[in-house]
N, C-alpha and C positions, 0 to 999 in steps of 0.2 A: 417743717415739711418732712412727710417720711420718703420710705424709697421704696421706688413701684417699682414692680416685675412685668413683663410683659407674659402672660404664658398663652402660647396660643397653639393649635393645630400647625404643624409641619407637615412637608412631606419625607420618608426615608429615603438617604440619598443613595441608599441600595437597591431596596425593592419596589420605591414609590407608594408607599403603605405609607397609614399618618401614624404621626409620633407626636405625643406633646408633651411641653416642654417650656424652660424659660427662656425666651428667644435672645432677653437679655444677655444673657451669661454665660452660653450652651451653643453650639453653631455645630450645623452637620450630627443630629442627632440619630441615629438609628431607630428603627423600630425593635420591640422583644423580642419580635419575630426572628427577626435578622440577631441580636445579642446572641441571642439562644445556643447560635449556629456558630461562635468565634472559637477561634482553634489558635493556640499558641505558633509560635516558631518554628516550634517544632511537630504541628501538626496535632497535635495532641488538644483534646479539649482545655478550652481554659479555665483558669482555676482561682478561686476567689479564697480569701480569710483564710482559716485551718487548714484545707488543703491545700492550699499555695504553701504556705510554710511549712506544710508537710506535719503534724503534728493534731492531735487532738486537746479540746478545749481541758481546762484544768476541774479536777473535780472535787473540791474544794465547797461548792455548794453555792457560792456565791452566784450573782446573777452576769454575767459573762457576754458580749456581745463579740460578732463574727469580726476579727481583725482587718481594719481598714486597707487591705492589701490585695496585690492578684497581679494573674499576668500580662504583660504591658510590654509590646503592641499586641494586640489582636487581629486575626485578620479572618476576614468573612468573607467567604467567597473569592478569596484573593485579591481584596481590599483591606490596606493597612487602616487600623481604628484605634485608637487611643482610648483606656478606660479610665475617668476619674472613679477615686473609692472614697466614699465618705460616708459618715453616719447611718452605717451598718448597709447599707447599700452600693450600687454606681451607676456610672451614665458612660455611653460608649459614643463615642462622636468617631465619622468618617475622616481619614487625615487626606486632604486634598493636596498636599504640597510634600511629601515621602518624607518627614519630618523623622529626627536621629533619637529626640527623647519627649517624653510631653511638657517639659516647659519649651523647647521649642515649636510642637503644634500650638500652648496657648499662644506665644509669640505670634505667629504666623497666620493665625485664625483671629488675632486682634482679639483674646482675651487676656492680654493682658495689659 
């Protein structure tokens, strides 16, 4: 037996806009719309790969993809949001429970 995903139309738990997504694995997923708009801690836009670490890619010639990293928490619209980073992208979920790091939002959100 393999392993299904469920992906289906959400709503954003921000703006009410759909989001889709794997409902399996992903809870309180944001719309782009709403992503777009996340501002760091410090109020500042947030920042993903290269410029998160402050640094440009190597120029070396090799083929190079955006560092799995960025700023964490986010907040949009003065809602706390957790961003996972993975395989050259992420996904920003709502944090319903004011969570101190994101393995405590997976905790807390039952992903894990």
């Amino acid at each position: 037996m393999g392993i299904t995903s469920h992906y289906s139309i959400m709503t954003c738990p921000l703006c009410g806009g759909e989001v889709e997504g794997n409902t399996d694995s992903y809870v309180t997923l944001v719309c782009d719309g709403c992503d777009r708009s996340a501002v760091g801690e410090d109020g500042e836009p947030a920042k993903y790969g290269f410029e998160y670490l402050d640094r440009e890619p190597d120029t070396d010639g090799g083929i190079q993809m955006e560092p799995d990293t960025g700023t964490n928490p986010v907040f949009i619209d003065g809602e706390k949001c957790w961003r996972r980073y993975r395989f050259g992208g992420r996904i920003t979920m709502k944090d319903n429970h004011d969570c101190d790091s994101l393995e405590e939002f997976y905790e807390a959100h039952g992903m894990m």
